[in-house]
C-alpha positions as a printed Julia matrix, in Angstrom:
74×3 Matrix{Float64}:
 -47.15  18.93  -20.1
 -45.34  19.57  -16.89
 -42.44  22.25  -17.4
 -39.62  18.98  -16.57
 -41.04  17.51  -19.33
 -41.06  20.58  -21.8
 -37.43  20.72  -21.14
 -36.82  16.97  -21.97
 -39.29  17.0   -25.14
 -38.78  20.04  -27.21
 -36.37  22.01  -29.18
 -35.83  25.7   -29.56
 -36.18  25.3   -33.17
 -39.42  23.6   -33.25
 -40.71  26.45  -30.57
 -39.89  29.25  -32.87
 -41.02  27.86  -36.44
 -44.62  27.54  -34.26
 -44.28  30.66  -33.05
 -43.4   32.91  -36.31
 -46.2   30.5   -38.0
 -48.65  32.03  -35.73
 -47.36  35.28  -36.37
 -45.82  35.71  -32.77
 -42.26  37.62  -31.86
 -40.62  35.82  -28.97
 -38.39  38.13  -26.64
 -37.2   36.07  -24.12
 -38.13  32.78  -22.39
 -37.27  29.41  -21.5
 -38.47  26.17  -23.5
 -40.93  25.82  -19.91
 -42.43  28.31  -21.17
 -43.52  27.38  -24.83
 -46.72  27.29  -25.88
 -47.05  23.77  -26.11
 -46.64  23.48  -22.39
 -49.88  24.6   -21.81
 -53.73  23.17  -21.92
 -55.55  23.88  -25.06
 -57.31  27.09  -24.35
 -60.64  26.04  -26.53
 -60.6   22.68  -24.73
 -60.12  24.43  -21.34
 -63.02  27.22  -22.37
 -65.32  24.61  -23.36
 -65.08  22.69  -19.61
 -66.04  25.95  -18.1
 -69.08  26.96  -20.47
 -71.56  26.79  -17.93
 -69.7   29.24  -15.16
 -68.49  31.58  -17.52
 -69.41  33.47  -20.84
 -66.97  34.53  -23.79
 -66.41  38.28  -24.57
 -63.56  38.64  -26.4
 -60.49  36.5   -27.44
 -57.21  38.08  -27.42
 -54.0   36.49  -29.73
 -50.89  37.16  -28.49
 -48.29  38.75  -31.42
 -45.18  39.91  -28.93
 -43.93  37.11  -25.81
 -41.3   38.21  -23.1
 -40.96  36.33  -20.14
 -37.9   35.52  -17.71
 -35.27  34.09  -19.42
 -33.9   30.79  -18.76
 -32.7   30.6   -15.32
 -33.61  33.64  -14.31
 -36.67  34.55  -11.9
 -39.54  36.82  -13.14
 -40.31  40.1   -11.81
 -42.88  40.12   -8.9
């Protein structure tokens, strides 16, 4: 999902019900930023299985990222 449409298509409060149900404390960010933006991480993984090898998976539990309208650090 492109981040234009992430800001047309979903809500704050359907971003943070998925969120706490994955066990995950938001800090700051902008609905461009949700995890539903991105690709499926599995589905991504399984493309590359022949130029790369799986160590170790790591689940987020804390987010902070810009907030809306405001530019992350460099």
């Amino acid at each position: 999902m492109s981040r234009k449409a992430a800001k047309r298509t979903l809500t704050w409060s359907s971003v943070k019900k998925n969120l706490a149900q994955s066990g995950i404390t938001l800090l700051s960010a902008g609905l461009d930023e949700a995890p539903n933006v991105y690709k499926d991480i599995h589905q991504v993984m399984a493309a590359q299985s022949d130029l790369v090898k799986i160590i170790a998976r790591f689940d987020p539990k804390i987010v902070k990222m810009a907030p809306p309208g405001e530019r992350p650090e460099d």
